[in-house]
C-alpha positions in Angstrom: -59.1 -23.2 42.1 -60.3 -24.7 38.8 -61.5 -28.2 38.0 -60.6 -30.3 35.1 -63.3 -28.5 32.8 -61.8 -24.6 33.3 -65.0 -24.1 36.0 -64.4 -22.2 38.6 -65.1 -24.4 42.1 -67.3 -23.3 44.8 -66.1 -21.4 47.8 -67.3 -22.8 51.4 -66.7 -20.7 54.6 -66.3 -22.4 57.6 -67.7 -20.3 60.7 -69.3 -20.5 63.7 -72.9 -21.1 63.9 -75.6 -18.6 63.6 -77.2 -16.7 66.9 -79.1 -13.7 67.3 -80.4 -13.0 63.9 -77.3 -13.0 62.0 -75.4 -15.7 60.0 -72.6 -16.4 62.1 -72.5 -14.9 65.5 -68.8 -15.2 65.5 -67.2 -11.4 65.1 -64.1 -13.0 63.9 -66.8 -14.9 61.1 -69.0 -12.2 60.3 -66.8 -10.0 58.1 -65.6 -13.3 56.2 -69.4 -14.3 55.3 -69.4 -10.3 54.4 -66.8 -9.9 52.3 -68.1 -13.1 50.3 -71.2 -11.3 49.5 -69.7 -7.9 48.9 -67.6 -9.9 46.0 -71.3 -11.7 44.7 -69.2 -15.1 44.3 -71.1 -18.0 45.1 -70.2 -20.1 48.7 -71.4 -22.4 50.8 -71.2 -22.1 54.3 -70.6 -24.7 57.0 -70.6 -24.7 61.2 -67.6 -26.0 63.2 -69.1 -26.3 67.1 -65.8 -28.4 68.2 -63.1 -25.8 68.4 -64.4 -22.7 70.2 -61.0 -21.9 70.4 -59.3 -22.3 67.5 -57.8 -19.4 66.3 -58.1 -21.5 62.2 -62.0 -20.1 62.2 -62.9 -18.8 59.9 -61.3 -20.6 56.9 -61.9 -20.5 53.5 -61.5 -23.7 51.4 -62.3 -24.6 47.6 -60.6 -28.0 46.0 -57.2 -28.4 47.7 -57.0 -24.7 48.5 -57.9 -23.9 52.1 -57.0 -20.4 53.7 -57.5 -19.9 57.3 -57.5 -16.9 59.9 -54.4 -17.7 61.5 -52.5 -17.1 58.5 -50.8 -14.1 56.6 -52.8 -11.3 58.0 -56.3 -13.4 58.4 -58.5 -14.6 56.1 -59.4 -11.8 53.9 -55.8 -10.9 53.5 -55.1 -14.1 52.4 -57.9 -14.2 50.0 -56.4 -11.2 48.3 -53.0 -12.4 48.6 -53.8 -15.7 46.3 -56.0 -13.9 43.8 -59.5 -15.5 45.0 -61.2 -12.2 45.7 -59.7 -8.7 46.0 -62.1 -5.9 46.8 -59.7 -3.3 47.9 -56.8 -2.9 44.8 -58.2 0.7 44.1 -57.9 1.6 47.8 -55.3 -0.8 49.7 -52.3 1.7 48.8 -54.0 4.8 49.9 -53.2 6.0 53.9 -56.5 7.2 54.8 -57.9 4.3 53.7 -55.4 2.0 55.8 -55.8 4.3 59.1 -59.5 3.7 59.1 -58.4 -0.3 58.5 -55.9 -0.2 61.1 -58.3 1.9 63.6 -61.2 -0.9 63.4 -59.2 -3.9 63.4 -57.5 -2.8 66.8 -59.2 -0.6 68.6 -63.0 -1.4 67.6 -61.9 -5.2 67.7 -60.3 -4.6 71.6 -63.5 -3.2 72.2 -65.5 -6.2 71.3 -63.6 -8.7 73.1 -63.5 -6.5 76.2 -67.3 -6.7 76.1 -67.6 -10.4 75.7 -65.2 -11.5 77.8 -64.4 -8.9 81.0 -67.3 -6.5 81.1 -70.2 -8.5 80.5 -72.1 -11.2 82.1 -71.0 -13.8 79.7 -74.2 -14.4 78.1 -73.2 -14.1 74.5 -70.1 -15.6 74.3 -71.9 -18.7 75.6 -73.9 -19.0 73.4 -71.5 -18.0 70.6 -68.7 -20.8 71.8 -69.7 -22.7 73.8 -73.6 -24.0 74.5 -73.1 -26.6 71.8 -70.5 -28.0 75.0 -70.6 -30.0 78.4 -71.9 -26.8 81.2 -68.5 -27.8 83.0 -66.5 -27.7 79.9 -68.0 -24.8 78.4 -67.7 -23.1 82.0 -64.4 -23.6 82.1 -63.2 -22.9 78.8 -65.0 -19.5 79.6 -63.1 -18.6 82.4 -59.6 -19.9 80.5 -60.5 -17.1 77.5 -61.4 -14.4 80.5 -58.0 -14.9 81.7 -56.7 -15.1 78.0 -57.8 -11.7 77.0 -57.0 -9.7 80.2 -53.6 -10.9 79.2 -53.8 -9.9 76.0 -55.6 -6.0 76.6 -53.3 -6.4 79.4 -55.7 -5.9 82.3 -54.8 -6.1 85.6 -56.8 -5.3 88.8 -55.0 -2.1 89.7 -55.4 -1.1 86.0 -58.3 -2.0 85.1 -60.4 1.3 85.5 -58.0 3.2 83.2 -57.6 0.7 81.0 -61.5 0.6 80.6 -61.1 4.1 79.9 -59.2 3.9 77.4 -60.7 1.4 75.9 -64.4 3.6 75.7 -61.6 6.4 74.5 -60.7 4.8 71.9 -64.4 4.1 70.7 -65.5 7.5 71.2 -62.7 8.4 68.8 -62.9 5.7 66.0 -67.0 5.9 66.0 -66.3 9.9 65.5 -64.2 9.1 63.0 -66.1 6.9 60.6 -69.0 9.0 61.1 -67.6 11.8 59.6 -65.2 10.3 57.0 -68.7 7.9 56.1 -71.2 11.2 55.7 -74.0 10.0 54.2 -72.3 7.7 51.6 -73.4 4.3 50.9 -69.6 2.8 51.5 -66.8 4.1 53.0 -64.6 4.6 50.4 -65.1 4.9 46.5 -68.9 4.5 46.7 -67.9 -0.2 46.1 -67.5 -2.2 49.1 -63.7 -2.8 50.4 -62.5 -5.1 53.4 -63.3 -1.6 55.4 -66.5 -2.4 54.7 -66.9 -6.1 55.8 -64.8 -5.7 58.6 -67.0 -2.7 60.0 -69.9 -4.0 59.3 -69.6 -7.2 61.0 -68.3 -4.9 64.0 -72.0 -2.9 63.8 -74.0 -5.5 63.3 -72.2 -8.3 66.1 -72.3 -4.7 68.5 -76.0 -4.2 68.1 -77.5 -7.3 67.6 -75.4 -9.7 70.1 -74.5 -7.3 72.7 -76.7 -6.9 75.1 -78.7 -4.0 76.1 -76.2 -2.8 79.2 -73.5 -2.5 76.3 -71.1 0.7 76.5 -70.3 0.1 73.1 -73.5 -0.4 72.2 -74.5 3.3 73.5 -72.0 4.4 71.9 -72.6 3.1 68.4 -76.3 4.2 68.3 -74.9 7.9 69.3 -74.1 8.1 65.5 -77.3 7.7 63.5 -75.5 7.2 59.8 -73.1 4.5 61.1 -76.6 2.7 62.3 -78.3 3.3 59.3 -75.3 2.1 57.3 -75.2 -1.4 59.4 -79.4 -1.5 58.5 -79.4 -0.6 54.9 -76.7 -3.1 54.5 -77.6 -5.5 56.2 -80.9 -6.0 54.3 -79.1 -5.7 51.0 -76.9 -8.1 51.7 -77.7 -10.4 54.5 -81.2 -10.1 54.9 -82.1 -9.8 51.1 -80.4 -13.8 50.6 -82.2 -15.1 53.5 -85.8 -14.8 51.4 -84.5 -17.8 49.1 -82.4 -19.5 51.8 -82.0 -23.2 52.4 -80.2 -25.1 55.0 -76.3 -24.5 54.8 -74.0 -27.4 54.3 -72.3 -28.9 57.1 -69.4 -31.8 57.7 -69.5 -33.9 60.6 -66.9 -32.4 62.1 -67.7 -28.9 62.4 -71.3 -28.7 61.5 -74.3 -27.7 63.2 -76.1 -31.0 62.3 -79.7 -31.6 62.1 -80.1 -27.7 63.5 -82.5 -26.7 61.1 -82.4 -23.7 58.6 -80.5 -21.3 59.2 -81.0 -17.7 58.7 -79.1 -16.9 55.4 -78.4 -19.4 52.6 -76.0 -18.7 49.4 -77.6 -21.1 47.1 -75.3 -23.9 48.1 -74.1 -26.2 45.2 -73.3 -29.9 45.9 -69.7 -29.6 46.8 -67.3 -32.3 44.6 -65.4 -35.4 46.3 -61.9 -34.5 46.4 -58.9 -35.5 48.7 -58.6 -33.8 52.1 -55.3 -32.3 52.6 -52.7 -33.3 54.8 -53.6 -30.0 57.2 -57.4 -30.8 56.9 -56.7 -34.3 57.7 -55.0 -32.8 60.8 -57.3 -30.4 62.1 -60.2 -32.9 61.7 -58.7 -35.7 63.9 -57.9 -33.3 66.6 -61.4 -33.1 67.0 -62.1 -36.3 68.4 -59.7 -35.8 71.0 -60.8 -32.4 71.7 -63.4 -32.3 74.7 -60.8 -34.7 76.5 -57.8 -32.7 75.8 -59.2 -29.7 76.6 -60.8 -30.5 80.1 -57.3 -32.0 80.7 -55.7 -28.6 79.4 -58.3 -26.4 81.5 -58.1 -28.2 84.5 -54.1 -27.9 84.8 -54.6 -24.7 84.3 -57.0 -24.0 87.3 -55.3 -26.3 89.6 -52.4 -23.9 88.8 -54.0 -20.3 89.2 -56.4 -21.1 91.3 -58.6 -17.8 93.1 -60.2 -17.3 89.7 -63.0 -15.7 91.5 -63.1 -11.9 89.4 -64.4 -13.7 85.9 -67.7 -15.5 87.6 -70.3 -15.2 85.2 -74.0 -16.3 85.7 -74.5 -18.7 82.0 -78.0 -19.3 80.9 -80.6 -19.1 78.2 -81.2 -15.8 76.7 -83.6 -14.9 73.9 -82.3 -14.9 70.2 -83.9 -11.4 69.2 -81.7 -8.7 70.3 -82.9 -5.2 69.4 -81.5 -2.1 69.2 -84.0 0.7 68.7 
């Protein structure tokens, strides 16, 4: 993690690109980018828009080291696991504090994906994933992760009313619960920002900026007006506060956003050093140029198998960036 001179080298995070007023409208993305400017370590950030389904996003890389979200607990975990950056060694060990982890990262996150995928008219995970694709391909790939999570929340059409309610169950008790353990504290847990934090965080802000207005979850996260005002004050300390002196994030041709534009957030990117890609970098980069063909091979088998996909039809089109919530 050090060059040749002792110095530390810069961090880039690799997320999905930016959508409806936040930095990366990826959920899995958002509490990576947070829990980079919780530690106030400099990073750049870059936009893959050729794997909307690649379960390596976000990744963290820095010289030859690269840690992605597929790997030892995801990302974060990974970051604390090598010694890059460890917010939570006062907290980790404590069983409160790992309950309220747990309780976020399962329940909250089911939530989430319920919305975007099942409940929802698809509008925001299209433009999260796939609008940067072909309409049949991105149609397609849609209707591949619809089927893809019902598996995995384990929806079927005779359960799916009760599994919907206890999905909302679920909500109503985690949202209780941070409520009260939060009170009117600026952080969850030893007034510093832990993994809690990022991970929550990005939940709040994905669930009230990129949801839409119909959202359940949505409802049910404005019901508690400290958990809302936790997701605002942070957001302008933190996200908001380093978009004032941003500039264009860097990208790499394989997984930026090229020529987009500025984005909404910069982190004072520093021009990042020629090195030698890894063997696994050299990897994931040349599957991309066989990924659109691959993948409309992969989804089209996959129809032609299942067929009478008729219950995941969404209506896909252009929607306005600005998402409020009051």
């Amino acid at each position: 993690m050090e060059d040749k001179r002792g110095q530390r080298e810069t961090l880039t995070l690799v997320a999905r690109k930016p959508s409806f007023s936040l930095p990366t409208a990826c959920p899995d993305c958002l509490p990576a980018y947070i829990y980079l400017k919780f530690a106030n370590i400099p990073f750049t950030l870059e936009f893959n828009l050729i794997h909307p389904d690649s379960d390596q996003i976000p990744f963290v890389e820095s010289g030859d080291y690269v840690a992605y979200n597929n790997e030892n607990g995801g990302v974060l975990q990974k970051l604390k696991e090598d010694g890059i950056v460890d917010l939570d060694a006062e907290v980790s060990g404590g069983p409160e504090w790992v309950s309220f982890k747990v309780m976020v990262e399962s329940w909250l996150a089911d939530a989430v994906l319920y919305e975007l995928w099942v409940s929802s008219d698809g509008k925001s995970a299209h433009k999260i994933y796939h609008s940067d694709l072909p309409w049949p391909i991105g149609k397609i790939l849609y209707y591949k992760q619809v089927y893809a999570v019902k598996q995995l929340l384990e929806i079927t059409s005779e359960n799916a009313e009760r599994r919907e309610e206890e999905i909302y169950r679920r909500v109503t008790v985690a949202y209780s619960a941070l409520s009260g353990r939060l009170g009117e504290q600026t952080f969850f847990f030893e007034e510093r920002p832990t993994s809690l934090d990022a991970v929550f965080l990005g939940h709040a802000l994905f669930t009230l900026l990129a949801l839409p207005e119909t959202s359940v979850l949505r409802s049910k996260l404005l019901g508690h007006a400290n958990l809302v005002k936790y997701a605002e004050n942070l957001k302008l300390e933190y996200i908001d506060a380093s978009s004032s002196s941003s500039s264009v994030p860097k990208s790499d041709p394989s997984s930026s956003a090229s020529k987009r534009g500025p984005s909404y957030w910069s982190s004072k990117p520093k021009n990042k050093p020629t090195r030698e890609k890894t063997e696994e970098e050299k990897k994931f980069k040349r599957r991309a140029k066989y990924f659109l063909a691959t993948q409309l091979v992969a989804v089209l088998i996959f129809l032609s198998v299942l067929g009478g996909f008729n219950d995941a039809e969404v209506e896909l089109g252009d929607d306005d960036d600005s998402f409020g919530y009051e």
